[in-house]
N, C-alpha and C positions, 0 to 999 in steps of 0.2 A: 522559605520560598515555595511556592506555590506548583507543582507541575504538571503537567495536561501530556497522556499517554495517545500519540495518533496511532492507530491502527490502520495500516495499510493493506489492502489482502490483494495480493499480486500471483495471477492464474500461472501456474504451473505447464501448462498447456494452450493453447490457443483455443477458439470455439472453435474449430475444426478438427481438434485434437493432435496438433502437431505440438511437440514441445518447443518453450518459450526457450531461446536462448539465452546462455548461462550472463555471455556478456551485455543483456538487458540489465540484470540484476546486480552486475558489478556495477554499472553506469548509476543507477539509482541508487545505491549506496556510495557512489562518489559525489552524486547531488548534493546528497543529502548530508555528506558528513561537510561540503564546502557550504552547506549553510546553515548546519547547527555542530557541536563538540561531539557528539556519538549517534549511534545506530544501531540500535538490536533487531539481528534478523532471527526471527522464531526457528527454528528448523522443523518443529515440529509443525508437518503440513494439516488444514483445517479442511475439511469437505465440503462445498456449498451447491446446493440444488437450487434452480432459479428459472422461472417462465421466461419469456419476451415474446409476444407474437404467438402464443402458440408451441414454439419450439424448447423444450425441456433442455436448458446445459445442465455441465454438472463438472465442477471445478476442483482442482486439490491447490489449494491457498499457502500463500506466503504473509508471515505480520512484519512489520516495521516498528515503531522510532520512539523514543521518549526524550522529551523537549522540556524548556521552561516555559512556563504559560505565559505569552504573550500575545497581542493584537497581531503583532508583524508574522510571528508562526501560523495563527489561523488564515491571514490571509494568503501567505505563501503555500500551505497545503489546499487551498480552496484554487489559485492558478495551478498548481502541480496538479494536480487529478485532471488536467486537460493535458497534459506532457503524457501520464500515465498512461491514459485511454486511448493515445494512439502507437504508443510505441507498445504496448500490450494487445493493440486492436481489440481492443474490449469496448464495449455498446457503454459501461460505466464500471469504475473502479471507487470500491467503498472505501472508505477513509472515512474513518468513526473516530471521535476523540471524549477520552476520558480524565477527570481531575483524576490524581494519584499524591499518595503521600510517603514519600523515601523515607525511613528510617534511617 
């Protein structure tokens, strides 16, 4: 079976640099595990520096999930990144997906 790794990077902080609360992140791993069997949250936090306008953020990241590769999953992560970007109040949330192969 075939699997596709979604990468989620979920701000730590707000653009305004308030932290994001904790019970955001419970919520989206209750999503996520009511619409597929697991959920890995990375703990190790990633750095990302990003323009928009002019204005420099600069984010400390969260990863998410690894799925079976299906139609139904891409399109479900491609509506989820609009649930994301407003309960994170992020301008846009990455969600990158990679083929992976489980041993």
């Amino acid at each position: 079976m075939k699997w596709i790794r979604y990468e989620i990077l979920l701000p730590l902080c707000y653009n305004d640099g308030r932290p994001v609360e904790s019970v955001k992140f419970r919520q989206t791993t209750r999503e996520l595990l009511e619409n597929f069997s697991a959920t890995t949250l990375d703990l190790l936090a990633a750095m990302g520096s990003w323009r928009y306008q002019g204005t420099l953020y600069q984010d400390l990241l969260l990863r998410f999930v690894d799925v079976p590769a299906s139609t139904p999953a891409d399109d479900f992560f491609r509506s989820y990144k609009e649930t994301l970007k407003a309960r994170f109040e992020q301008i846009d949330i990455w969600i990158s997906s990679h083929e992976i192969q489980v041993l």
